[in-house]
C-alpha positions in Angstrom: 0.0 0.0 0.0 1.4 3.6 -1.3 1.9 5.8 1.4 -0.1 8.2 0.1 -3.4 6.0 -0.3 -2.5 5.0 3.2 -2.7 8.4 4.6 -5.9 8.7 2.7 -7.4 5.4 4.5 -6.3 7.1 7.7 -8.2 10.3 7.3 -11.2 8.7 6.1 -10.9 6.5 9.2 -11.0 9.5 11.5 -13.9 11.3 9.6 -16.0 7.8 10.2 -14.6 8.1 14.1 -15.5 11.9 14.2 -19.2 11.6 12.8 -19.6 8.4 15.0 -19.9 11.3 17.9 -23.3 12.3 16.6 -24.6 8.8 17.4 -21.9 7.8 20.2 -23.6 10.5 22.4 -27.2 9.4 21.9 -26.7 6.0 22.8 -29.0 6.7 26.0 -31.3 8.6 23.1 -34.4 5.5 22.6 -37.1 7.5 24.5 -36.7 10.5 22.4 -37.3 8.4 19.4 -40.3 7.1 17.3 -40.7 5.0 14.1 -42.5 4.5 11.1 -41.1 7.2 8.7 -42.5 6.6 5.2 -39.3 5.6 2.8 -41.7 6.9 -0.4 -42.0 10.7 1.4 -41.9 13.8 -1.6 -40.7 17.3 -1.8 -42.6 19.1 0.4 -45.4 21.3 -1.1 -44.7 25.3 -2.1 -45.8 27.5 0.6 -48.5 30.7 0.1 -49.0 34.2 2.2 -51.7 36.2 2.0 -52.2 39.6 2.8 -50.4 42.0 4.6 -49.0 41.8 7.7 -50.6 41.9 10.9 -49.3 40.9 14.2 -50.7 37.9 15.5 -52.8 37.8 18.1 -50.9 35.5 20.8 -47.6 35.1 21.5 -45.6 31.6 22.0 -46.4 31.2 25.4 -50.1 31.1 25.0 -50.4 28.3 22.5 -47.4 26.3 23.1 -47.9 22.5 22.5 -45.5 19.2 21.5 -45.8 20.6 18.1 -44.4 24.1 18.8 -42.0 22.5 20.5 -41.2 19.5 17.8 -40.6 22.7 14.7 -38.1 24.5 17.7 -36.3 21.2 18.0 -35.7 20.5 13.9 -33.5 23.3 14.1 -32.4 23.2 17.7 -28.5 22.6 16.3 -28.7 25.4 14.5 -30.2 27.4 17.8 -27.8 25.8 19.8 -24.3 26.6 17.3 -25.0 30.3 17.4 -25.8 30.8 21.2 -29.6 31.6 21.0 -32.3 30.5 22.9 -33.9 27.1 22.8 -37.5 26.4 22.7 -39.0 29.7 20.8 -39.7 30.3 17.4 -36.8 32.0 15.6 -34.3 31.0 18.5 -34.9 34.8 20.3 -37.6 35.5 23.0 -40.1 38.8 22.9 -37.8 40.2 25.0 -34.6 40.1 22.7 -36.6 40.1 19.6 -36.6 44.2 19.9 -33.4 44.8 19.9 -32.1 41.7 17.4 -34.3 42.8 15.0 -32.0 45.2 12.4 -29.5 42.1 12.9 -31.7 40.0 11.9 -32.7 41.6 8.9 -29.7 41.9 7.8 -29.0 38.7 7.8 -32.0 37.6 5.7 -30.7 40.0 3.4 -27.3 38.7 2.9 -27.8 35.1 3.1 -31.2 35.0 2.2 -31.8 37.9 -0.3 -35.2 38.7 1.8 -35.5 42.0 2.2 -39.7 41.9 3.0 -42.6 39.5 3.0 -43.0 39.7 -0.8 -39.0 37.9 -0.7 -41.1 35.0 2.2 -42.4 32.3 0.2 -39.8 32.6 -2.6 -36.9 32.1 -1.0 -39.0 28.9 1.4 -40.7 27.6 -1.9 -36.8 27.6 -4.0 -35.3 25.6 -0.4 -38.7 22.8 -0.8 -38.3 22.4 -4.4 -35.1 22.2 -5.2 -33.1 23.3 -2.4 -28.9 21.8 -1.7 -31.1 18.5 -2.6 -30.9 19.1 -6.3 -27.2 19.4 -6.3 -26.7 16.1 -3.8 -29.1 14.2 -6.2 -26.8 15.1 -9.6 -23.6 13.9 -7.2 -25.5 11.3 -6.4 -26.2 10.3 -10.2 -22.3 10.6 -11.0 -21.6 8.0 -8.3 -24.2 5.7 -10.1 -22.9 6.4 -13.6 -19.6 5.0 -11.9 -21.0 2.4 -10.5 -19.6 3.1 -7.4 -22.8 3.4 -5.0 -23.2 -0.4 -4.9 -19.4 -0.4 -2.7 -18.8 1.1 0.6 -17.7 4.9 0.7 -13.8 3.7 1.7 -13.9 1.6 -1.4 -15.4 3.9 -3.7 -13.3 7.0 -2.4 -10.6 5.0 -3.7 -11.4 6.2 -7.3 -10.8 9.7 -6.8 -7.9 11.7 -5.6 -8.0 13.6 -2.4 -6.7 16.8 -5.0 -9.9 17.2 -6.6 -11.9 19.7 -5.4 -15.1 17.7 -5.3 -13.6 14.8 -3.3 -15.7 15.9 0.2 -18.6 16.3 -1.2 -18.5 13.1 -3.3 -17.3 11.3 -0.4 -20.2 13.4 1.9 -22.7 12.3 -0.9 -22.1 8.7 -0.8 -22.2 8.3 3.1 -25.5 10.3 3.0 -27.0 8.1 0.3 -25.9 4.9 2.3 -27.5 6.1 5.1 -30.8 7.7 4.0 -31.3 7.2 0.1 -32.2 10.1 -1.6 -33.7 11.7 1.5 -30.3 12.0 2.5 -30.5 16.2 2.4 -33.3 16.6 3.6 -33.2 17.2 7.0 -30.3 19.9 5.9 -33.1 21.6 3.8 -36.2 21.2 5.4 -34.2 22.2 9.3 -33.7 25.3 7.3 -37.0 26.3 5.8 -38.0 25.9 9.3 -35.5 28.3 10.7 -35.6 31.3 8.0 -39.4 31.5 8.6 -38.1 31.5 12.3 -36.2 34.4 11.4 -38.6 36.1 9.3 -41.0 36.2 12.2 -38.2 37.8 14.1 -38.2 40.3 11.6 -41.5 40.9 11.1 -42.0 39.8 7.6 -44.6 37.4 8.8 -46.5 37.2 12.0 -46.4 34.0 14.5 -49.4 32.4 13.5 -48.4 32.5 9.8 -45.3 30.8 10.9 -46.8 28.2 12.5 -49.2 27.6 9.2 -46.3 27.7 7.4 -43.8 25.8 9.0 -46.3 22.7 10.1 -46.3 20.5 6.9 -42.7 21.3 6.1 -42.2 19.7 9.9 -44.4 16.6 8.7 -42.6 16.3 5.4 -39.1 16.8 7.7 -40.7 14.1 10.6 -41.5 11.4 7.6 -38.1 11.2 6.2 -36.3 9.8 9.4 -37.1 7.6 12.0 -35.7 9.7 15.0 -34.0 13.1 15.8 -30.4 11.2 15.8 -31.7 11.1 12.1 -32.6 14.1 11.3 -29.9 15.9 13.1 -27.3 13.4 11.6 -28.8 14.6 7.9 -28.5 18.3 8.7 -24.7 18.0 9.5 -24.1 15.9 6.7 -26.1 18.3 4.9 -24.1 21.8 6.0 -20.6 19.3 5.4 -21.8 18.6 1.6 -22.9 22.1 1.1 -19.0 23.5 2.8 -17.4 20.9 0.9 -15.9 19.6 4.4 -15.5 16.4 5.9 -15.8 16.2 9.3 -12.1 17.0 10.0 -12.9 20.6 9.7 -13.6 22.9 12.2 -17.1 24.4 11.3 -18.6 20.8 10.6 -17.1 19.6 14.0 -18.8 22.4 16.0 -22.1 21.5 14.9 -21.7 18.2 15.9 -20.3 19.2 18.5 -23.8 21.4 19.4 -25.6 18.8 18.9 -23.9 16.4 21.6 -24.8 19.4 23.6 -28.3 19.5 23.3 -28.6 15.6 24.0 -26.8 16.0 27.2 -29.3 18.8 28.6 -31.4 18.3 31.5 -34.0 19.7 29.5 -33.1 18.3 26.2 -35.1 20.1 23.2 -35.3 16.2 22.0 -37.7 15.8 24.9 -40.8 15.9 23.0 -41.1 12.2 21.4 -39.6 12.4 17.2 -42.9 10.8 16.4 -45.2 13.6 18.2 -48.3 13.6 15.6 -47.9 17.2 14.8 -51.0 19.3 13.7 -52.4 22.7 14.6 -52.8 23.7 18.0 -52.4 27.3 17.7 -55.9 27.4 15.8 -57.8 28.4 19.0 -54.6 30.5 20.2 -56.8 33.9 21.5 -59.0 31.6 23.5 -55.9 29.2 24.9 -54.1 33.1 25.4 -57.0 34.2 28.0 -57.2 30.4 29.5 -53.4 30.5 30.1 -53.7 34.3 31.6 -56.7 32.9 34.0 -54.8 29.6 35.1 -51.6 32.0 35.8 -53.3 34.2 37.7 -55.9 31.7 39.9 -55.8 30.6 43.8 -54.1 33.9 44.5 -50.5 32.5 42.4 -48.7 35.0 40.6 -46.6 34.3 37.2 -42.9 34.6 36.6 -42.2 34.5 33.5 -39.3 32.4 32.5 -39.8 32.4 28.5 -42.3 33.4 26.2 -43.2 29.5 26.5 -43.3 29.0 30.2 -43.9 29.8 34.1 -43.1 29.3 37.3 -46.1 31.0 39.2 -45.6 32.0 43.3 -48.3 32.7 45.9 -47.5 35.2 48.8 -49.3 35.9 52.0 -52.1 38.8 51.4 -49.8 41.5 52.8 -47.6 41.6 49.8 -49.2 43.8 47.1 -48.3 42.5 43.7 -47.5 45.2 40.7 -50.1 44.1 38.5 -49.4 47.2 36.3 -45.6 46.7 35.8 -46.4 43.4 35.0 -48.9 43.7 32.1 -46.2 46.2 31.0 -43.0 45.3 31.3 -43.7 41.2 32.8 -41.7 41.8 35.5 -42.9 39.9 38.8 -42.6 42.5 41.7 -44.6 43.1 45.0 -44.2 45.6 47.8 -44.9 44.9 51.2 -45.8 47.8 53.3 -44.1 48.1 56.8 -45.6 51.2 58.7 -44.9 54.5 58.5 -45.1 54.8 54.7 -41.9 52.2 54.2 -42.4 49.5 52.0 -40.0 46.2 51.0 -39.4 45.7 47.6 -39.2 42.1 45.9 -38.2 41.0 42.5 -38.9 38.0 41.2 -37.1 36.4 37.7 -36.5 32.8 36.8 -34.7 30.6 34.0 -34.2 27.4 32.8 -31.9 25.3 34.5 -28.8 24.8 32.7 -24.8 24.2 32.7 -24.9 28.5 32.6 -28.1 28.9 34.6 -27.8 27.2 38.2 -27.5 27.7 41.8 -23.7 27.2 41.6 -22.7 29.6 39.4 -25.1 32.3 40.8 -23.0 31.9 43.9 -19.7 32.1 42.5 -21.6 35.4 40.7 -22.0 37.2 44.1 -18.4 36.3 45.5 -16.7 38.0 42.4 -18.9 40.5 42.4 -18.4 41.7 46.1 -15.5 43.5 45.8 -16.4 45.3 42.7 -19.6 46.5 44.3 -17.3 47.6 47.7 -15.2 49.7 45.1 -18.0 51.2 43.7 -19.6 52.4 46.6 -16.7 53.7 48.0 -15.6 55.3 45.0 -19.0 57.9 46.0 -18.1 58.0 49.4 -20.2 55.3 50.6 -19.8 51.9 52.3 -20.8 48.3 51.3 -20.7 45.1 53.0 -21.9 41.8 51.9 -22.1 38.7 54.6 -21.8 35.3 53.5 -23.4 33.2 51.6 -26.0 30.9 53.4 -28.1 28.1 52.8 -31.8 27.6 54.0 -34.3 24.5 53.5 -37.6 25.2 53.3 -38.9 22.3 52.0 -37.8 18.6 51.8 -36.9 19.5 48.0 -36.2 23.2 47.9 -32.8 25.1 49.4 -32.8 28.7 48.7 -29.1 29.8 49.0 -28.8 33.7 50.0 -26.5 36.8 50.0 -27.2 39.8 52.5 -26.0 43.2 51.5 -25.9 46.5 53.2 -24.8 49.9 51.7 -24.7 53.2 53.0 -23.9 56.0 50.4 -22.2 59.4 51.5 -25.1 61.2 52.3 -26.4 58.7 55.2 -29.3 56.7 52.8 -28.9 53.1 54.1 -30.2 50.5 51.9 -30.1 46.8 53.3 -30.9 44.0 50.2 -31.0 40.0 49.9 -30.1 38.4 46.9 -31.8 34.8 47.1 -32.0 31.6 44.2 -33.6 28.3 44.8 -33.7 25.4 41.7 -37.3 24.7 41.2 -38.5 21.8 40.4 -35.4 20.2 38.8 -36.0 22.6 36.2 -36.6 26.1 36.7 -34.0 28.7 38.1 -36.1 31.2 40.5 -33.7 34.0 41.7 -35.3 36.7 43.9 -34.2 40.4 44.6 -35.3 41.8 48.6 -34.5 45.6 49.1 -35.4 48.1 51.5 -34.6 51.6 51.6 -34.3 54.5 54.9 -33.0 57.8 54.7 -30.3 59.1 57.3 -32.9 59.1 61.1 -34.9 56.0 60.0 -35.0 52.5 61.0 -34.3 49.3 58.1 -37.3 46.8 58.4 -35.5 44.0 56.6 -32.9 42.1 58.2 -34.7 41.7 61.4 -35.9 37.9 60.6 -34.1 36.8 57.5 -35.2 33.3 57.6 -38.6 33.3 58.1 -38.6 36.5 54.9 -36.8 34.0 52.6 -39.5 30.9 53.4 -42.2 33.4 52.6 -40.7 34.4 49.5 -40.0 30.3 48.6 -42.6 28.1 49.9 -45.4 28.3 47.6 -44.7 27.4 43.5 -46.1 25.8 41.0 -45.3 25.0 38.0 
């Protein structure tokens, strides 16, 4: 054996040990699967707006279902590879939609060439048609014409040399066409239609419920071609590989699948919902689910905290705390006062996340120690004083610690302010970090701080989720 074909057998070697990470990592994967995709599925049908715009009349959390949540997922690599957030349309909540949107419109300008919703369904109906699958199927074809499909991909890669220019995508090609026939792009293409109308409701070319119309049978076409999201997901690397003209030795190739062992690791897994969901409309009756989901939030005296636009963790205080109903509807934020005597009030802030490898009680410790001395610095820096205590640990329930900071400040004119930074993991799943503050001018006595325990059980003994 020539050393150069040996080298060549060594690097297709490592490709076949590389890719083997996409399935390596989702050995544990079986209950996230289902079966029974049709081998005889066809391009998916051309899409159609009408209209102009109009903003939809719910938002994500307010019709959310195992569909919603399926269409999220069948780009969640994508989602996952440029740091976004999992679970919502587009990868970006309300909240960040606002300011991402001239970013985002850019982008569907330059690698998209939409530039409004008359560009929508042209640029979706070009990627169903013909899409990267056109140019796989002709590669496909010159394989065949040397007969070369009916041997494995070492032994065919043997007839080309590793200097022409086409040799990772002929090699990408064959693999693919092993693997999955000539469905072996799709879920490349189809994971993409999804995501650009995701992106083009970020940008408001097309409003949420149009989306959702939209993107629903190109997720049935996507869900019939494989048998599983280690399927699909292995398509769609193969997929941006053919397109790069990679193999899996280079860099970009490797950090998708290198995103996508991610997102089979998490806790909270966007493969969670079952690859052979039966996916249909569930947003149809979204204004009426949008006031049932308002009425459940708000029932039995609980109050919502808003961790997404698809999901809630909802507390319940005791009747003296006055919740700020106003800020709420306006801003979401969950805050309450409770009024002390005298015209002094305690402030209290609630937010809450999903629990991650960046979102956990851990980390939000090792937050407030570095933090200390910067805040020590600022303060003095006006002529002030701040001290923090340590960190300490209370169980109010069986399940539930709450770990907390005390914090006292005293600025240069006498104003004390005394605060509590507390976070508890909820349910295995949620994130729920609290904010305590109260407030005295030079003369006047601090309320908080007098009984520190039994504040944080009020503030962490009722949720629901």
């Amino acid at each position: 054996m020539s050393e150069v074909y040996a080298m060549r057998e060594e690097k297709k070697k490592k490709r076949k040990r590389i890719l083997s990470v996409v399935l390596a990592v989702t050995m544990g994967m079986s209950m996230l699967t289902g079966c029974g995709a049709s081998e005889n599925s066809q391009s998916a049908e051309t899409v159609e707006l009408k209209g102009e715009y109009q903003a939809s009349p719910f938002v994500q959390a307010e019709i959310n279902s195992d569909t919603v949540e399926w269409i999220c997922a069948a780009y969640a690599v994508y989602t996952q590879y440029n740091h976004k957030t999992l679970g919502v349309i587009g990868g970006l909540s309300d909240q960040e939609k606002e300011s991402s949107q001239d970013r985002i419109k850019l982008t569907l300008s330059e690698g998209w060439g939409i530039n409004g919703r008359d560009d929508v369904t042209e640029v979706i109906n070009k990627l169903l048609t013909k899409g990267h699958r056109e140019t796989y199927l002709k590669t496909v074809k010159k394989l065949e014409k040397k007969g070369l499909l009916e041997l494995s991909t070492e032994e065919a890669m043997t007839n080309f040399s590793e200097d022409d220019e086409e040799f990772a995508r002929y090699q990408d090609a064959h693999e693919m066409y092993t693997q999955y026939g000539e469905h072996g792009m799709d879920g490349w293409d189809y994971s993409r239609a999804l995501q650009v109308l995701g992106d083009c409701y970020l940008a408001d070319y097309i409003n949420l419920e149009e989306c959702l119309d939209l993107s629903l049978p190109i997720a049935k076409k996507l869900q019939s071609a494989f048998t599983s999201w280690e399927e699909l997901a292995d398509s769609y690397i193969y997929g941006y590989a053919f397109w790069q003209n990679e193999t899996a030795d280079d860099v970009e190739t490797k950090f998708r699948i290198q995103a996508y062992a991610e997102l089979v690791e998490m806790e909270n897994s966007p493969y969670s919902v079952a690859y052979d969901t039966k996916l249909e409309n569930t947003w149809k009756d979204g204004e009426k689910r949008k006031e049932e989901r308002k009425a459940y939030e708000m029932s039995d005296g609980y109050v919502p905290i808003r961790c997404t636009d698809t999901e809630s963790v909802q507390v319940r205080l005791p009747e003296e705390y006055v919740f700020d109903k106003e800020d709420y509807e306006e801003y979401e934020n969950t805050k309450f006062t409770k009024p002390c005597g005298d015209g002094d009030s305690i402030y209290i802030s609630y937010q809450a996340e999903f629990l991650d490898d960046r979102n956990n009680a851990e980390l939000q410790k090792k937050y407030w120690t570095e933090g200390n001395a910067q805040e020590k610095e600022n303060a003095e820096k006006k002529g002030g004083t701040y001290e923090a205590g340590e960190i300490k640990s209370l169980s109010v329930k069986e399940d539930l610690t709450v770990f907390y900071l005390a914090e006292k400040e005293v600025t240069e004119g006498g104003t004390q302010q005394i605060s509590y930074q507390a976070v508890a993991e909820v349910g295995g799943k949620y994130l729920v970090k609290c904010y305590i503050s109260d407030v005295a001018s030079p003369g006047y006595e601090l309320m908080l701080g007098m009984n520190e325990e039994a504040l944080i059980k009020e503030l962490f003994s009722d949720f629901r989720w």
